[in-house]
N, C-alpha and C positions, 0 to 999 in steps of 0.2 A: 358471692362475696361473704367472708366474715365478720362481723362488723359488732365492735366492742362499745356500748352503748353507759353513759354515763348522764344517771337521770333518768334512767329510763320508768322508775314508776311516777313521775309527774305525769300531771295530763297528757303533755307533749310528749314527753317520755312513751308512751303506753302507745299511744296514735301509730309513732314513729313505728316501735317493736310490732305493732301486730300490720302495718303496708310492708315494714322489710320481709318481716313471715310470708307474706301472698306472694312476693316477689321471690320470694325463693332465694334469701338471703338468711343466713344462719345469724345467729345473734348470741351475742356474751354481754349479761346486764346482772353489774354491781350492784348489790342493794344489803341495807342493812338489815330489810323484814323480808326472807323467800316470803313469806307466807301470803303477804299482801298482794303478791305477783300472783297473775295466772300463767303458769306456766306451758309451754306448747311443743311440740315437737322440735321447731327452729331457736329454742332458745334456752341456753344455760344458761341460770343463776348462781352466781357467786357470791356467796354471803361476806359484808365484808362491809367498812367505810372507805368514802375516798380522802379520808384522811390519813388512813393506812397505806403508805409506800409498795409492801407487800402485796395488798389486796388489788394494787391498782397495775403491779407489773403482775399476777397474774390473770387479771383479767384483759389486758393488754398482749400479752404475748402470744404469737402467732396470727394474730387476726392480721386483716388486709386493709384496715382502717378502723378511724376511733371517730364517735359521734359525743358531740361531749355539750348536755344539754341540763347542767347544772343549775338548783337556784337553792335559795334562803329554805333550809329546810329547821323544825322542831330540834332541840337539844344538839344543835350542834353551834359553833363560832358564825361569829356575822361574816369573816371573812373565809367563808366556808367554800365559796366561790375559786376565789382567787387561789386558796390553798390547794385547794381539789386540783385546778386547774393544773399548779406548778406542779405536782403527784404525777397526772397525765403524760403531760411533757415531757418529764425524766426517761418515764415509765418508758414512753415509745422511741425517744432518743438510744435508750439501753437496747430494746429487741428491733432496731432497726425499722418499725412503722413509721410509712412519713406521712399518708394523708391521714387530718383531722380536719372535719369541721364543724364549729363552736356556735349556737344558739347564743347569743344576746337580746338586745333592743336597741330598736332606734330611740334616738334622742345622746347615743354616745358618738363621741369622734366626729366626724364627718354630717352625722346625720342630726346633728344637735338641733338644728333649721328646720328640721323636716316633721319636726312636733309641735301641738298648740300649744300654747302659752300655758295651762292650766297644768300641764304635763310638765312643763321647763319647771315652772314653777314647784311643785309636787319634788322633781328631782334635784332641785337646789337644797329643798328645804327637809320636809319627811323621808325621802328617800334618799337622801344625800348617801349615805354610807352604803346603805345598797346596790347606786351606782358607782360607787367609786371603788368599791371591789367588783364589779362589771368592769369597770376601765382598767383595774389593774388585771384583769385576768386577760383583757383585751389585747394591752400592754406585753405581755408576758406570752401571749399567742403569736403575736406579730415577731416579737424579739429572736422566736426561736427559729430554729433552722428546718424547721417539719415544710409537709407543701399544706400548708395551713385556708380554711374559708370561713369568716366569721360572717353570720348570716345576722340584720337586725331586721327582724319582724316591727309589723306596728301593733296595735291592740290585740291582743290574742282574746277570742272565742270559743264556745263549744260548739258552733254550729255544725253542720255537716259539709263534707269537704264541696267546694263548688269550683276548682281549676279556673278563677276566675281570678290573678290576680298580675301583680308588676311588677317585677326586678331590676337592681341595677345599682350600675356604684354612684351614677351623676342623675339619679333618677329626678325629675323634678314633681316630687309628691307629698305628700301628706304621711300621717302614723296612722290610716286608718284601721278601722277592724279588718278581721283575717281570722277564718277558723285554724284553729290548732291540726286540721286534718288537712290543712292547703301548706301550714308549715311542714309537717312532716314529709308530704310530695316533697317539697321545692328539697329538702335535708337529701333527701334519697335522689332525687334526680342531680344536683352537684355531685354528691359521692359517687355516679351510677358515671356520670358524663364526663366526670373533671374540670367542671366547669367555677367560674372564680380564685380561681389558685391564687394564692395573694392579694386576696382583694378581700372587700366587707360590704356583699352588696347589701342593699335595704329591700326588704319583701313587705307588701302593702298592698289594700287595694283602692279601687276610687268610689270606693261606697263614702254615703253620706254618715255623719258620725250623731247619731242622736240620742235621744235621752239614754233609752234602755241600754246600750252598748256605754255611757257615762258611766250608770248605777254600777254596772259591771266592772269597769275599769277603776271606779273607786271602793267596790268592796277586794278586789283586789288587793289593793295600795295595803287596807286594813289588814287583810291575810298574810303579806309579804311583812308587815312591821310586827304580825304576831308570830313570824317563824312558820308559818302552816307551807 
């Protein structure tokens, strides 16, 4: 599969590009710095923003699906999200691509219940605008006519991958932590299976949520409000 990756030098970004690489999955990943990328035999880089219409139908065109795992990045608009997003859409509306599936987080849409309190709270107040261009981008996912799967993870990690976790659209669970290496599985096995087509399932596991994974989860919060 070819598979046009947006985000791809985040954490998650990066996880994702080098399991589609083993899988034997070719890869096309927009980025504004080649440089900061390692780049590998299954992957072109296309220098470029996705704020750029241009950048975003050429990274777009011909591939067999788009991975599109956007967030708050350094020098660019708050609504960098949603904008990106709308680019994407067009993009693949124009060259005829119809699966995408979109990385968010739970505590949007459906899974507002499925976060503790200190998180609701967090995203009413500090991160308000951060989610609300997650919901428009959400929004704007759902509206279009692609075969679209909006995946919400709960606390993301760096631990190492453990295939130990939960999915589902009626799941009755928690936002717990989740390595960034168990999210990029679950990205690649939807894309791989076609699994979720119009759906937003929540990815989670039933680990216990305590302090160290807290610390984490709130220097986080600080890094997403400083742009990083």
């Amino acid at each position: 599969m070819e598979l046009a990756v947006f985000g791809a030098t985040g954490d998650t970004g990066r996880e994702l590009t080098a399991q589609a690489g083993n899988r034997g999955h070719d890869i096309r990943a927009l980025t504004r710095s080649p440089a900061s990328f390692s780049t590998g035999s299954a992957i072109t880089i296309i220098q470029g923003n996705v704020l750029d219409p241009e950048a975003v139908s050429a990274t777009v065109e011909g591939v067999d699906a788009v991975c599109c795992l956007l967030g708050r990045t350094q020098n660019n608009p708050d609504d960098i999200v949603s904008r990106g997003t709308a680019h994407i859409v067009t993009a693949m509306e124009r060259h005829c691509v119809e699966r995408l599936v979109v990385l968010t987080s739970m505590g949007l849409g459906g899974s507002m219940c499925t976060v503790p309190w200190y998180v609701r709270l967090a995203n009413a107040t500090v991160l308000a605008d951060l989610m609300a261009d997650k919901a428009r981008q959400e929004e704007q996912v759902m509206q279009s006519e692609l075969d679209w799967t909006i995946v919400r993870p709960g606390g993301l990690t760096d631990e190492p991958r453990t295939g130990e976790y939960v999915h589902g659209v009626d799941v009755d669970v928690n936002a717990g932590p989740i390595p960034r290496a168990d999210v990029a599985e679950f990205l690649l096995w939807v894309l791989e299976n076609e699994q979720y087509v119009h759906e937003a399932p929540s990815l989670t596991t039933e680990r216990d949520i305590d302090i160290p994974f807290l610390w984490d989860q709130a220097t986080g919060v600080v890094q997403r409000l400083a742009g990083r």
